[in-house]
The first five atom37 places (N, CA, C, CB, O) and aatype in JSON, in Angstrom:
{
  "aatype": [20, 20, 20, 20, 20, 20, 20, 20, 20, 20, 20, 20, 20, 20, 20, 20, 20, 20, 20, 20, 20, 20, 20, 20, 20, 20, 20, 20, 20, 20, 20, 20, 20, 20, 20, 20, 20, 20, 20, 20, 20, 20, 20, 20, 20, 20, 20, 20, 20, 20, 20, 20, 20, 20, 20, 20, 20, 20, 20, 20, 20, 20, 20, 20, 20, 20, 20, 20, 20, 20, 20, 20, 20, 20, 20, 20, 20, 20, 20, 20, 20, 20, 20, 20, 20, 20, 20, 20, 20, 20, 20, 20, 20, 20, 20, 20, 20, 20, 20, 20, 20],
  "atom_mask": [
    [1, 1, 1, 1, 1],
    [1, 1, 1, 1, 1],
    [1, 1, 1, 1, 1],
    [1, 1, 1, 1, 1],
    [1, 1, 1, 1, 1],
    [1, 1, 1, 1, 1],
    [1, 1, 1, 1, 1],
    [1, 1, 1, 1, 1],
    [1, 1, 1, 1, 1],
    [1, 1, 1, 1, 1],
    [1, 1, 1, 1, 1],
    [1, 1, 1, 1, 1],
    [1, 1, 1, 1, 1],
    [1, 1, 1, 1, 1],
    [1, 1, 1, 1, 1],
    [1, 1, 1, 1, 1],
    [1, 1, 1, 1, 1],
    [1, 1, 1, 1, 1],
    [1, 1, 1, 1, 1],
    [1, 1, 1, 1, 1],
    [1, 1, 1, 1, 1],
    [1, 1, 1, 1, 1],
    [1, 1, 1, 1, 1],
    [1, 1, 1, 1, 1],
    [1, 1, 1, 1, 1],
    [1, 1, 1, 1, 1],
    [1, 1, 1, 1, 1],
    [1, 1, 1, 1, 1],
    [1, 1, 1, 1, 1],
    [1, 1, 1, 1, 1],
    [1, 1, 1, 1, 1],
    [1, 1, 1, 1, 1],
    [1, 1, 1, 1, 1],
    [1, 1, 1, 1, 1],
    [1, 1, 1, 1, 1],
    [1, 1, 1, 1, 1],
    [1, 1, 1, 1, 1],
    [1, 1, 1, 1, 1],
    [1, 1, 1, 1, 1],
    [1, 1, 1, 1, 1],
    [1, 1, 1, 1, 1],
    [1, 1, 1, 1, 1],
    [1, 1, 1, 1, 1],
    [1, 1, 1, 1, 1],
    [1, 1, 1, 1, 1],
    [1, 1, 1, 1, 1],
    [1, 1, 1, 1, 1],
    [1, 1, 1, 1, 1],
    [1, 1, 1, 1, 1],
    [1, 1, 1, 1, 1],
    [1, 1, 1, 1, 1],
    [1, 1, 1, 1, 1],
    [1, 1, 1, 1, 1],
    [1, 1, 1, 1, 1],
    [1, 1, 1, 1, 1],
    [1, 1, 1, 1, 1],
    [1, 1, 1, 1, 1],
    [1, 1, 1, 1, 1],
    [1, 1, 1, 1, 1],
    [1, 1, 1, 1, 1],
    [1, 1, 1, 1, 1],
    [1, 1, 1, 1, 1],
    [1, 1, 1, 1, 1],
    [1, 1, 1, 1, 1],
    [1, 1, 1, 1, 1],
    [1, 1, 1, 1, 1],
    [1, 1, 1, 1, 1],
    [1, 1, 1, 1, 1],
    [1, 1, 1, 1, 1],
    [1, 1, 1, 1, 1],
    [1, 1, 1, 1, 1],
    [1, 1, 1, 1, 1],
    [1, 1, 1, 1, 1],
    [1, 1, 1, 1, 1],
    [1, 1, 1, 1, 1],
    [1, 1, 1, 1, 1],
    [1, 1, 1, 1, 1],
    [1, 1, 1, 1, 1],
    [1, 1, 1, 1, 1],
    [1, 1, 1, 1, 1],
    [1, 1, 1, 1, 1],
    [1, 1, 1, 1, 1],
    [1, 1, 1, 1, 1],
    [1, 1, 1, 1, 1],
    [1, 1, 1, 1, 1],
    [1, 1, 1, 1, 1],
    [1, 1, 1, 1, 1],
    [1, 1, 1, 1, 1],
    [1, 1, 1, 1, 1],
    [1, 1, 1, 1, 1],
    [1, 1, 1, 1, 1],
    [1, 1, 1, 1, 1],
    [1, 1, 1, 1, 1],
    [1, 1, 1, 1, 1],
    [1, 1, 1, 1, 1],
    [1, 1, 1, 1, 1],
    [1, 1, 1, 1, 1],
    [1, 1, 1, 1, 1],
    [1, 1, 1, 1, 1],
    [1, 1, 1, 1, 1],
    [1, 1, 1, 1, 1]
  ],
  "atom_positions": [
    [[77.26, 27.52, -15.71], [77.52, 28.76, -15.0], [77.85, 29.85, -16.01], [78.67, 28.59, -13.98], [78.49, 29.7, -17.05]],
    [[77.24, 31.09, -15.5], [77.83, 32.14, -16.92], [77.66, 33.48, -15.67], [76.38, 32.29, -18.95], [76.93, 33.46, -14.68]],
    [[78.58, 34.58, -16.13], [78.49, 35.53, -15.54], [78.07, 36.85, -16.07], [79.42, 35.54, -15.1], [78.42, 37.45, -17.08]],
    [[77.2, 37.16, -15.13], [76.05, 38.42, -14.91], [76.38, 39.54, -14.25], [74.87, 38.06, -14.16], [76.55, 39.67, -13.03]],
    [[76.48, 40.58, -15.36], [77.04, 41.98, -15.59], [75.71, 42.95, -15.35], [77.76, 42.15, -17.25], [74.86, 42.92, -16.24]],
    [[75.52, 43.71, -14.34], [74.9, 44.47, -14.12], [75.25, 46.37, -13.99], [74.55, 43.78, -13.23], [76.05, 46.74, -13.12]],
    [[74.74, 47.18, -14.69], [75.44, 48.49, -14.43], [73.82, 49.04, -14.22], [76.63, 49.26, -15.85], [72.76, 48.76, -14.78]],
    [[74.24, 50.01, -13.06], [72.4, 51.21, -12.71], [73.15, 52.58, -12.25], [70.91, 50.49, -10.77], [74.32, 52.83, -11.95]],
    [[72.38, 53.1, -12.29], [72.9, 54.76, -11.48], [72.53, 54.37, -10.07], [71.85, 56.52, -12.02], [71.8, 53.41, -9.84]],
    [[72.99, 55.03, -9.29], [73.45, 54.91, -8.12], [71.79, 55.02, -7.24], [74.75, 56.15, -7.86], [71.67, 54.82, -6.03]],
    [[70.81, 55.32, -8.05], [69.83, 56.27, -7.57], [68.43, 54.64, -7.44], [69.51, 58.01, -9.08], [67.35, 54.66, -6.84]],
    [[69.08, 53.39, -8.3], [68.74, 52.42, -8.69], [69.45, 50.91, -7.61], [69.11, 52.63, -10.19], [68.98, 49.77, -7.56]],
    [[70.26, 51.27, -7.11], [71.46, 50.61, -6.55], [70.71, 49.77, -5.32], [72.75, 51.79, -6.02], [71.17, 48.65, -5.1]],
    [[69.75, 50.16, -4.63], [68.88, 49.56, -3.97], [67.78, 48.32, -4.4], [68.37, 50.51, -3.61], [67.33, 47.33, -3.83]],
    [[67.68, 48.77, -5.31], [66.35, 48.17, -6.51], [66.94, 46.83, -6.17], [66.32, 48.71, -8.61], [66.55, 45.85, -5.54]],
    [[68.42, 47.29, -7.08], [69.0, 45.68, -7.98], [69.39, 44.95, -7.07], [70.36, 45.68, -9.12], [69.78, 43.84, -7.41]],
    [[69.44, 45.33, -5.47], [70.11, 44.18, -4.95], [68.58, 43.5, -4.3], [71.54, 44.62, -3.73], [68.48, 42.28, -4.42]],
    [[67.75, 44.04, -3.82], [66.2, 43.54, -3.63], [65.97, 42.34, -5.08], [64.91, 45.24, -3.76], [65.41, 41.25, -5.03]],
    [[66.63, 43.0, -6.29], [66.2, 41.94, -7.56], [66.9, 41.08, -7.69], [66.14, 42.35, -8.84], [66.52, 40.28, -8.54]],
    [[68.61, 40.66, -6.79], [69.3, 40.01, -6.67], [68.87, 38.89, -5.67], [70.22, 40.69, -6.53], [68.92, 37.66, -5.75]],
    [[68.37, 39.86, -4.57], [67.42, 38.86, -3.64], [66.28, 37.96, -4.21], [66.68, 39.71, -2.64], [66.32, 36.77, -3.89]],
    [[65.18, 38.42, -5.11], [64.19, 38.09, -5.06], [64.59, 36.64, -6.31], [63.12, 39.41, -5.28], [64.07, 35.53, -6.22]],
    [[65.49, 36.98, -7.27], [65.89, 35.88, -8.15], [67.02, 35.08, -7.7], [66.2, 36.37, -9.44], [67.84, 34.63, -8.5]],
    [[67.13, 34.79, -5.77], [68.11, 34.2, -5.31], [69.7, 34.08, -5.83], [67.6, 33.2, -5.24], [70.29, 33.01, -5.95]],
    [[70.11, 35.04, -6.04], [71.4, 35.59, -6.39], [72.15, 36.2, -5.34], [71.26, 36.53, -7.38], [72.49, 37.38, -5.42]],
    [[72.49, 35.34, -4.14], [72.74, 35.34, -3.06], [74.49, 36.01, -3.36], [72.35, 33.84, -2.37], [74.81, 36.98, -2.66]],
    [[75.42, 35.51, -4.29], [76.66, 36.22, -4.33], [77.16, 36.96, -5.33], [77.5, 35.51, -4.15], [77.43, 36.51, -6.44]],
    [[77.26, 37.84, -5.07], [77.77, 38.88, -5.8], [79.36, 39.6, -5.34], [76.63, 39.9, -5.72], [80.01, 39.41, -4.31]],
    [[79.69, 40.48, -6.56], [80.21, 41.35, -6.25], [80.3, 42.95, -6.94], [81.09, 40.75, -6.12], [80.28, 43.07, -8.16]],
    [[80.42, 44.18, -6.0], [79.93, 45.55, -6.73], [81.57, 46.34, -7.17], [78.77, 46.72, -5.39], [82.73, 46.05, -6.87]],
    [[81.04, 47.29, -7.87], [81.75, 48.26, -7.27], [80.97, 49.51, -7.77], [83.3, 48.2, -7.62], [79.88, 49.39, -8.34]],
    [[81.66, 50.89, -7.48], [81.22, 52.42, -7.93], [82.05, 52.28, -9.13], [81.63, 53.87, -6.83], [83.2, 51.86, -9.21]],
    [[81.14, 52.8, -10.18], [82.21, 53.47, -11.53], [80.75, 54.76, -11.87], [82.73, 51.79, -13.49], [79.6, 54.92, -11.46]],
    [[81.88, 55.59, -13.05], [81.01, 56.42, -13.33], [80.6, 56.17, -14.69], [81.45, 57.65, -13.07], [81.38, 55.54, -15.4]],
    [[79.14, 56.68, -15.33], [78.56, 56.25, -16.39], [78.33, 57.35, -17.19], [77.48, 55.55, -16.13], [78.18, 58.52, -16.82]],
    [[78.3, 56.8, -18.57], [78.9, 58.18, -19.6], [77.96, 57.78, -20.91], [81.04, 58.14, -20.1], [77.72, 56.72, -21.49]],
    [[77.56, 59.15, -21.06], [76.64, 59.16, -22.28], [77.45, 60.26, -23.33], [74.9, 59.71, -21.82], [78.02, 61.27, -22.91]],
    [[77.39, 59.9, -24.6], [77.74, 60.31, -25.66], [76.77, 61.58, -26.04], [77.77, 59.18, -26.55], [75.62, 61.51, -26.49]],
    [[77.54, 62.77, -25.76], [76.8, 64.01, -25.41], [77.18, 65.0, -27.27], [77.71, 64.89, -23.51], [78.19, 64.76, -27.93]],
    [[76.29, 65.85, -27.63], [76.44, 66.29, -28.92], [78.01, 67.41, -28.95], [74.84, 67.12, -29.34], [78.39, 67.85, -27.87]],
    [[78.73, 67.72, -30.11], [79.41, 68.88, -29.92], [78.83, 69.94, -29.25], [79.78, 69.31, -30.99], [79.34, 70.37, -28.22]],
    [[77.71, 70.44, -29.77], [77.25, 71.75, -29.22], [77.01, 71.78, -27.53], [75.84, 72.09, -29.99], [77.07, 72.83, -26.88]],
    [[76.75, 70.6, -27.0], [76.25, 70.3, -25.75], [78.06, 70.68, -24.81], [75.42, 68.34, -25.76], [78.2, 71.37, -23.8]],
    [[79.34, 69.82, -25.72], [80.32, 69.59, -25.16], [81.09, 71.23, -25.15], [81.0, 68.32, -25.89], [81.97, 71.4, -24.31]],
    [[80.76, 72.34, -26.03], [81.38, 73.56, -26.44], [80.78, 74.5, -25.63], [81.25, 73.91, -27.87], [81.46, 75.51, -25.44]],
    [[79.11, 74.43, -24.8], [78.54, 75.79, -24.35], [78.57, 74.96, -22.8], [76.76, 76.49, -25.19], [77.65, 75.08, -21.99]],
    [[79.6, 74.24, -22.6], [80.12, 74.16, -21.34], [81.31, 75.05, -20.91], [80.44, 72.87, -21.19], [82.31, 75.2, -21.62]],
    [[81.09, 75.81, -19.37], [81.44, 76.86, -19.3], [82.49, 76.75, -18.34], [80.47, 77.67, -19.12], [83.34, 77.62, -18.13]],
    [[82.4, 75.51, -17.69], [83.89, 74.59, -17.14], [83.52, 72.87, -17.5], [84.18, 74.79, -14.94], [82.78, 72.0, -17.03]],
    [[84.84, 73.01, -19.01], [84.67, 71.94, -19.49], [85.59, 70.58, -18.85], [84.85, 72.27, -20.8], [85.52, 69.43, -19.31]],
    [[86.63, 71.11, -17.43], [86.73, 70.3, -16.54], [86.34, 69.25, -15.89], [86.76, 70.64, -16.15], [86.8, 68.13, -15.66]],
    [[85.0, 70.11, -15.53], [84.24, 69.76, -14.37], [83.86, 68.0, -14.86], [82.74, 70.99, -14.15], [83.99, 67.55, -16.0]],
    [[83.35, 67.2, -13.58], [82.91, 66.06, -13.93], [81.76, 65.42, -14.63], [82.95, 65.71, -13.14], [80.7, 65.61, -14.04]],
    [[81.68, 64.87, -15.48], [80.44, 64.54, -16.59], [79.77, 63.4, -16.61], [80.82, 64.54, -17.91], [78.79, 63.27, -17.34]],
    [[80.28, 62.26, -15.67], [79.86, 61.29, -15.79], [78.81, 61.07, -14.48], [80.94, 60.48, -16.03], [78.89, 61.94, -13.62]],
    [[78.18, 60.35, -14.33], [77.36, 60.06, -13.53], [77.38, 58.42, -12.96], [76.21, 60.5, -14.17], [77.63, 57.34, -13.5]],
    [[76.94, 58.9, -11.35], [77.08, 58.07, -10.38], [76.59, 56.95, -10.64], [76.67, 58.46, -9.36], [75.39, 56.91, -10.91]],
    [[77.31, 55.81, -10.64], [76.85, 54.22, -10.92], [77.41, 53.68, -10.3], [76.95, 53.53, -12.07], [78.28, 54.03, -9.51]],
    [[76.8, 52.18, -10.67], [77.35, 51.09, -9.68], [77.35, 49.69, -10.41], [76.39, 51.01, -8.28], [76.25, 49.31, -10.82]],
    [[78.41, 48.88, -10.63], [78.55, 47.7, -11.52], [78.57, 46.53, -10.47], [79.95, 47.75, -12.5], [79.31, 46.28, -9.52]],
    [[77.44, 45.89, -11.01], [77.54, 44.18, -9.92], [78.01, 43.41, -10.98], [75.8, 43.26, -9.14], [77.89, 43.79, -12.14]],
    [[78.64, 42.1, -10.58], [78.88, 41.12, -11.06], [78.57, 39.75, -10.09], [80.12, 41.34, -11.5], [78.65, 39.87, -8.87]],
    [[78.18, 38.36, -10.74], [77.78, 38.01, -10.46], [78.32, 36.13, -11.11], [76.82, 38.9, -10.51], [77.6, 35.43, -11.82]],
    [[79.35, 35.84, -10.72], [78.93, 33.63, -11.37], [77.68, 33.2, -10.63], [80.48, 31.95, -10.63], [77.49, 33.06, -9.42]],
    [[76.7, 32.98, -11.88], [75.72, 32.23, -11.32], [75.23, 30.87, -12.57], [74.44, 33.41, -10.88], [75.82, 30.44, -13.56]],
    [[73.77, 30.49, -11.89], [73.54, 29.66, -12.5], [72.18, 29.95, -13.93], [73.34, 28.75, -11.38], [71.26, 30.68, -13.58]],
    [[72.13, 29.45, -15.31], [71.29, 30.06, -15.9], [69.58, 30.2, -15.45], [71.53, 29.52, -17.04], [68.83, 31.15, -15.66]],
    [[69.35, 29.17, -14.89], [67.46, 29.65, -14.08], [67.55, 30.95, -13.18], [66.68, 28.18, -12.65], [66.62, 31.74, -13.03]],
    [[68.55, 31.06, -12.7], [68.83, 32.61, -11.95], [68.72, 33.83, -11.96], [69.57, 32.88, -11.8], [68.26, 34.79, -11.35]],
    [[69.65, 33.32, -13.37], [69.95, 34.8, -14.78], [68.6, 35.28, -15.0], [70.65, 34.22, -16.72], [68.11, 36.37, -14.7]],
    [[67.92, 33.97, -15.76], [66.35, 34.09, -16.42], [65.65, 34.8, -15.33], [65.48, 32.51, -16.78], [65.43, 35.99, -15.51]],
    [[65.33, 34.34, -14.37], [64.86, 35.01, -12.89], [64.72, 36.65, -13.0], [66.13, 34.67, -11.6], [63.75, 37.33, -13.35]],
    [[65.96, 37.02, -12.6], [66.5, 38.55, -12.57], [66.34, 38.93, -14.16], [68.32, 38.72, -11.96], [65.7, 39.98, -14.19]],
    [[66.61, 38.57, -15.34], [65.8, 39.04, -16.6], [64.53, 39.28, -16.11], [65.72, 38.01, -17.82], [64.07, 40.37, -15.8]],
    [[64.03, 38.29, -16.07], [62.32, 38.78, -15.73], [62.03, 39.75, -15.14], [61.54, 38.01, -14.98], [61.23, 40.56, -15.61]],
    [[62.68, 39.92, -13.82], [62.39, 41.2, -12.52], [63.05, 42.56, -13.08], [63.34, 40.78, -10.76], [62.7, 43.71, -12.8]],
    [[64.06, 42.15, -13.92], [64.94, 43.43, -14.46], [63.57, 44.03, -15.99], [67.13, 42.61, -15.28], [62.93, 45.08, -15.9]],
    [[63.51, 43.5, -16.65], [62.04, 43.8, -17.65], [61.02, 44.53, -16.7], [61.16, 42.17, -18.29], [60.97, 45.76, -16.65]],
    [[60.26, 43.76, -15.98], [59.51, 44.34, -15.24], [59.79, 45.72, -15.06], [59.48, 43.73, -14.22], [59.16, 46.57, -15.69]],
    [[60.74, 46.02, -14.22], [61.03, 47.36, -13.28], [61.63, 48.34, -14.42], [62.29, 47.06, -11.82], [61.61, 49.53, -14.11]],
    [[62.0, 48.12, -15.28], [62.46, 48.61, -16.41], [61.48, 49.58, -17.09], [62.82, 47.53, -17.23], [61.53, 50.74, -17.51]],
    [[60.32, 48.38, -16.99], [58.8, 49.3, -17.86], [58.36, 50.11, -17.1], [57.36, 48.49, -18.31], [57.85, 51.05, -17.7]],
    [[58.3, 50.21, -15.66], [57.62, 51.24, -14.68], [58.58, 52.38, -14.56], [57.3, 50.61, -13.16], [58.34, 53.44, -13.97]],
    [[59.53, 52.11, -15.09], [60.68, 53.46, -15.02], [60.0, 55.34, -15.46], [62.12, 52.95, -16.53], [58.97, 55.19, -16.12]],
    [[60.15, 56.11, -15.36], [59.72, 57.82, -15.81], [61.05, 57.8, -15.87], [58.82, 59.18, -14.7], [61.07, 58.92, -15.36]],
    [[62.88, 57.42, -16.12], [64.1, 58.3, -16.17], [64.5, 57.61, -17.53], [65.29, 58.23, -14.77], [63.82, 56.98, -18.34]],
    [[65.61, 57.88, -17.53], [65.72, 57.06, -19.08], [67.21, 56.72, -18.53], [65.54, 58.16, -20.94], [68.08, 57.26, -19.22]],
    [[67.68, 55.95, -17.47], [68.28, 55.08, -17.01], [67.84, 54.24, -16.28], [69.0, 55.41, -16.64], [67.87, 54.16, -15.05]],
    [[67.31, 53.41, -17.28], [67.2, 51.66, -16.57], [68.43, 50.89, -16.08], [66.64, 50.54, -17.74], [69.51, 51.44, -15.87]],
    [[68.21, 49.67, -15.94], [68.86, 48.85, -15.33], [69.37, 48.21, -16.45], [68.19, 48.14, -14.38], [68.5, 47.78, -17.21]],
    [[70.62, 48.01, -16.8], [71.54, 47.22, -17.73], [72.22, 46.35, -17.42], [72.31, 47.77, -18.27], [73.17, 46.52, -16.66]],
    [[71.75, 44.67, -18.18], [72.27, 43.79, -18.11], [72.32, 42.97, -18.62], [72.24, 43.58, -17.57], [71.28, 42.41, -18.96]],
    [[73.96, 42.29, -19.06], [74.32, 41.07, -20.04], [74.94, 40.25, -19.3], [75.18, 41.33, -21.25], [75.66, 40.41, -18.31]],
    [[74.44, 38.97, -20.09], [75.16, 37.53, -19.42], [76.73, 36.74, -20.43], [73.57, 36.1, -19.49], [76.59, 35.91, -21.33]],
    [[77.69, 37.12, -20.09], [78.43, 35.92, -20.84], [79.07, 34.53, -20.4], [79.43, 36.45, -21.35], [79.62, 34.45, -19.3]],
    [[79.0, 33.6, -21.12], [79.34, 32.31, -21.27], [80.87, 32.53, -20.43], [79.31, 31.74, -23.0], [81.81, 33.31, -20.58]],
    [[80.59, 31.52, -19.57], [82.3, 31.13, -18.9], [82.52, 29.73, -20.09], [82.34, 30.4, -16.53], [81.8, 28.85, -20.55]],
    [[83.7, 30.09, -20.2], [84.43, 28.44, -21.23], [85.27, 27.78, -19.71], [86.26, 29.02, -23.16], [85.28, 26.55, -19.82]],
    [[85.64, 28.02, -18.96], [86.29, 27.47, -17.99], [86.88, 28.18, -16.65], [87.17, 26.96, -18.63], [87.26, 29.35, -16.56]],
    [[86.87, 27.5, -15.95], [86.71, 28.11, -14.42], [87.6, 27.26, -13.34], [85.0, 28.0, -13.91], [87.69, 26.05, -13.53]],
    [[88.16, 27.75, -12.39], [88.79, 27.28, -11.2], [88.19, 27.26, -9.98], [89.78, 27.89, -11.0], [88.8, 26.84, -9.0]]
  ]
}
């Protein structure tokens, strides 16, 4: 068993659970966070309310599953990745559980 870390923009959030379906990844769990790109000085200074909110709408799944699963959703996640025109794909790493209850 190892657990599967998924982050997409919100605009993607449909996709991944159809790719959760299709690589039988029947349990999960989500939540909303916001996603943040490392923007230049000049970009961060000719902001004219440097308040305002910067991050963008996402959504983090997690997932204990089994490794033929993982491989599964790798595959479907590659795929949909290459047909993309935005330059937010779908991001995702697997780590090793050492022990579990």
């Amino acid at each position: 068993m190892k657990l599967l870390i998924v982050t997409v923009v919100d605009e993607f959030q449909k996709d991944v659970l159809q790719l959760f379906k299709k690589a039988k990844i029947e349990s999960y769990s989500g939540s909303d966070i916001e996603g943040y790109k490392n923007v230049s000085s000049f970009m961060m200074n000719s902001n004219w309310f440097p308040s305002e909110k910067g991050g963008a709408d996402s959504s983090m799944f997690f997932s204990f599953t089994e490794d033929e699963r993982i491989d599964s959703f790798f595959d479907l996640v590659e795929k949909f990745n290459e047909n993309l025109e935005t330059n937010n794909p779908i991001h995702a790493v697997v780590v090793p559980i050492e022990r579990s209850i």
